[in-house]
C-alpha positions in Angstrom: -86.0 116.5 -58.2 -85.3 115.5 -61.9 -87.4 116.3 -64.1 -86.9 112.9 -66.1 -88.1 111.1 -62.9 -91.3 113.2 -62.2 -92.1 112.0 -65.9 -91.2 108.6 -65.3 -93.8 108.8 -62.2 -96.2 110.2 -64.3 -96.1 107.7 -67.0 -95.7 105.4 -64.1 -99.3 106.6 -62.5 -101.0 107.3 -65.9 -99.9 103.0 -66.6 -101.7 101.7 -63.4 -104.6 103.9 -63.6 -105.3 103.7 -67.3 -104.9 99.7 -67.2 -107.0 100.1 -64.6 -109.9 101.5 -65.8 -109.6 99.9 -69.3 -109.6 96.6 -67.1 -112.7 97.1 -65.1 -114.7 98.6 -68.1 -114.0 95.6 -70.1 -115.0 93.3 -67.1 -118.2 94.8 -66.8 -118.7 94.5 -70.5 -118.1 91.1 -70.6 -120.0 90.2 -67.6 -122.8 91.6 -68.8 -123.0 89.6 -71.9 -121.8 86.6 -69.9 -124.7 86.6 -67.8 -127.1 87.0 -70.8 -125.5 83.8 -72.0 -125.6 81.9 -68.5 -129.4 82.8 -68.4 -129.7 80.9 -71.3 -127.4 78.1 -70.9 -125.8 77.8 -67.7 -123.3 74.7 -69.2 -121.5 77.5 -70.5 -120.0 78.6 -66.9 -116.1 77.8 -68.0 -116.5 79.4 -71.0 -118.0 82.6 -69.4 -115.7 82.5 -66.6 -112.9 82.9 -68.8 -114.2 85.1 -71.1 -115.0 87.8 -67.9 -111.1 86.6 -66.5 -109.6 87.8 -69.5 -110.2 92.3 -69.4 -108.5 91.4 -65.7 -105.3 90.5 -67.1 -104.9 94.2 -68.4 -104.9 96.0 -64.9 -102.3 93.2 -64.1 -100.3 94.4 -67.2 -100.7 97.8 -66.3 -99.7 97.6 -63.0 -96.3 95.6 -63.3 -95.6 98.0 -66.3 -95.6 100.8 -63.6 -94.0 98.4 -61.1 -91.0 98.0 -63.5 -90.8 101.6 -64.0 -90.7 102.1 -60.6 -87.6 100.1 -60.7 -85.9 101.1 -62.9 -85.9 104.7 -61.8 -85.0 104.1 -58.7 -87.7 104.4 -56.4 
């Protein structure tokens, strides 16, 4: 095996799994606060919703960046 493709794996893994975690920390951030708001004011369900939907986009991003390098390899 190459060694340019057992980096591209790599980099591949390190992109899903990195996204991944960065994703979920920053939904469990937000949710926290979101729910300290919605205990206060629960009109303010859209708002929240989106602000917790947003850190989720990330592990998306992450994990098409490693689908497309996936690709692109060869694999």
């Amino acid at each position: 095996m190459n060694i340019g493709i057992i980096y591209a794996l790599i980099g591949a893994a390190l992109s899903v799994f990195l996204c991944g975690i960065g994703s979920s920390v920053g939904i469990g951030y937000a949710g926290r606060e979101a729910n300290g708001v919605l205990s206060e004011d629960p009109d303010k369900f859209g708002t929240m919703l989106l602000l917790v939907a947003l850190p989720g986009t990330q592990g998306v991003y992450g994990f098409l960046t490693g689908f497309l390098v996936l690709m692109k390899v060869g694999i």
